[in-house]
N, C-alpha and C positions, 0 to 999 in steps of 0.2 A: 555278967554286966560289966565287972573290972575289966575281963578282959576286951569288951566289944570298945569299951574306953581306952583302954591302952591300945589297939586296931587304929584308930579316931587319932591320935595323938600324933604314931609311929607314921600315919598315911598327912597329916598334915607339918611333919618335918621335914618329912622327905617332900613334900610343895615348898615348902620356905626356902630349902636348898637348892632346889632346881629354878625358884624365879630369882634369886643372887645372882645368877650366871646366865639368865634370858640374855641375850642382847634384844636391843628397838628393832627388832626385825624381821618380817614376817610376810604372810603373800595379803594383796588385798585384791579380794574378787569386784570387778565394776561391770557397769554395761559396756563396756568397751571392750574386756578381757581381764586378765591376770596382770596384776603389777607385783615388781618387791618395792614392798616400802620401809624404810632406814628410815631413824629421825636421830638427827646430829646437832648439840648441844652445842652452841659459838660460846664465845669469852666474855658474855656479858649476861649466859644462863640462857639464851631467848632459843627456842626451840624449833626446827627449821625440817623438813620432812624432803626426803628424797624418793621418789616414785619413778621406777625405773623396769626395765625389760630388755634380755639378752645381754646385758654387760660383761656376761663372762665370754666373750667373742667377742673380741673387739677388732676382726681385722680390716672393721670399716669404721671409719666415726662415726660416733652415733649420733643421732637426730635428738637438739637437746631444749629446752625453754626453762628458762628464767624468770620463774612466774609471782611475784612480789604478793600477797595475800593481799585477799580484797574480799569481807566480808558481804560488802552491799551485793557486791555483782557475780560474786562464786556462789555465795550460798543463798541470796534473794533476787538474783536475775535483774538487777536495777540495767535500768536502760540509760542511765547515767556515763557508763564507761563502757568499752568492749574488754572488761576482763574476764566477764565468764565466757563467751563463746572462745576469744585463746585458751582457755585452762580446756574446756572441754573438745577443741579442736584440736588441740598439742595430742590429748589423751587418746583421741580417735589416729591420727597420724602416726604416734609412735609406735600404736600396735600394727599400721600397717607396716611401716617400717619391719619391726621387729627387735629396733636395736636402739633403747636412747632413754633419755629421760625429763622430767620434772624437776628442778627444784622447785621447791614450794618454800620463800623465804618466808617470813615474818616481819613483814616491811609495810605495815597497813596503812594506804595514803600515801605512797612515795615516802614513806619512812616517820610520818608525824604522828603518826597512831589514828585510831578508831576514832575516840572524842572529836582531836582538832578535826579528821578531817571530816565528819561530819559538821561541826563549824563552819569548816571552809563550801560546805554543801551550803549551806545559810546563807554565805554572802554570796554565792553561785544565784543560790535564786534570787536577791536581792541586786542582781547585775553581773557581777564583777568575774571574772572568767578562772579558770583553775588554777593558774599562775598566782595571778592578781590576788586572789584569794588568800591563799597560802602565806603572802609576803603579808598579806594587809594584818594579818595572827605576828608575826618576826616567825615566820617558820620559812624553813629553806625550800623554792621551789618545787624539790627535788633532792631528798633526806638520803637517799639508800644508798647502801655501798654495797660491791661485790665480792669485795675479798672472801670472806667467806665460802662462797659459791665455789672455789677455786679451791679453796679447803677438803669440801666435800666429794667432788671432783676425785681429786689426789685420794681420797680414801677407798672409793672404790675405784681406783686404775685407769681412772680416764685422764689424759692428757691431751687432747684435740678432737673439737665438735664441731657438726655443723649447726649454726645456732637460730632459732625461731626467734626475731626481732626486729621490730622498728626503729630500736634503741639502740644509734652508737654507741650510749654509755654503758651499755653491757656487754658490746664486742671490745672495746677496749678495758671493762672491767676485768674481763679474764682474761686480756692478753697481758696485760699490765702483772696480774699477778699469775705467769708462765703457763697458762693452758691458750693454746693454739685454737685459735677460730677459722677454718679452713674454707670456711662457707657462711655466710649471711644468707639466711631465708625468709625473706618477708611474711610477715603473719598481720593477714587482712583480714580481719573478719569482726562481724557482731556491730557495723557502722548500721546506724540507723538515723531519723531524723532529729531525735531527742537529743542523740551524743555529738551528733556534727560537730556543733561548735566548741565540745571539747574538742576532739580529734583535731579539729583546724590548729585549735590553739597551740596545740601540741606539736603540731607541723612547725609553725609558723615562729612559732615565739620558744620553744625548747627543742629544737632541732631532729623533730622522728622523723623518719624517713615515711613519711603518710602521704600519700595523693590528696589536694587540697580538694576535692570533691565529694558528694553525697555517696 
């Protein structure tokens, strides 16, 4: 009995040891295929996941999206916004590729968090358009920053992507902080009639490069 105890003991020191020196990093099997996934800690603690395939080849740039977390629409399909069909079309692309990745920020709401922008869903249905909304809280349009992104980048060895966006301020976020954007790749998808008149807005009044149509 002592000694099945002391067995018990010596087999869960030797765990305690070996997860000291895990790193965040491991494979994660999807319907799309095999990813590695990192998760890299920024300077204010907030936890930011990196979803990648083939980077240890890089004699091509790889295929990369910038994809700011979006509870309603990643993980509940809201027809509010087109961010789950980009999150799940980047993931479908990259495998075809073979070579690219995901950031997956922590930027929930264009950087206002979960609550306000749920909030700003409130004055959404009560009129007033995604912009509008934002501002009518004193929340910034448009909260997120890149830097970061450019961070993580640098840690796994990428220094120039072709990038999946609407958004000049993410081809300039990572040019701004020394990763080369060699390609702008438009990422259309998951427009429907519910989200239109975001999307418009988003054209129109905050500069995406969107076609002002359904």
């Amino acid at each position: 009995m002592l000694y099945i105890q002391f067995r018990k003991l010596e087999h869960m020191e030797q765990h305690k040891s070996l997860a000291q020196d895990i790193p965040s990093d491991a494979v994660l099997p999807t319907e799309y295929g095999n990813f590695r996934l990192r998760v890299f800690v920024d300077f204010e603690g907030a936890e930011h996941a990196l979803l990648s395939i083939g980077l240890d080849d890089l004699s091509t740039s790889p295929l990369v999206r910038i994809h700011s977390e979006c509870l309603t629409g990643d993980a509940f399909g809201s027809l509010k916004c087109d961010c789950g069909p980009q999150l799940r079309d980047s993931m479908a692309r990259i495998q075809e590729e073979g070579c690219g990745a995901i950031l997956y920020m922590r930027q929930e709401g264009r950087g206002i968090g979960l609550e306000a922008k749920i909030q700003a869903y409130a004055l959404q249905d009560r009129g007033l358009d995604t912009l509008d909304a934002n501002l009518a809280l004193n929340l910034p349009a448009d909260g997120r920053e890149y830097d970061f992104c450019a961070v993580m980048l640098n840690k796994v060895g990428v220094d120039n992507v072709r990038l999946m966006t609407n958004n000049p301020l993410k081809v300039e976020g990572l040019r701004s902080n020394g990763i080369e954007v060699v390609e702008r790749l438009p990422h259309l998808i998951g427009r429907c009639q519910t989200n239109n008149d975001y999307l418009s807005t988003k054209a129109k009044r905050m500069g995406h490069l969107i076609p002002d149509q359904a």
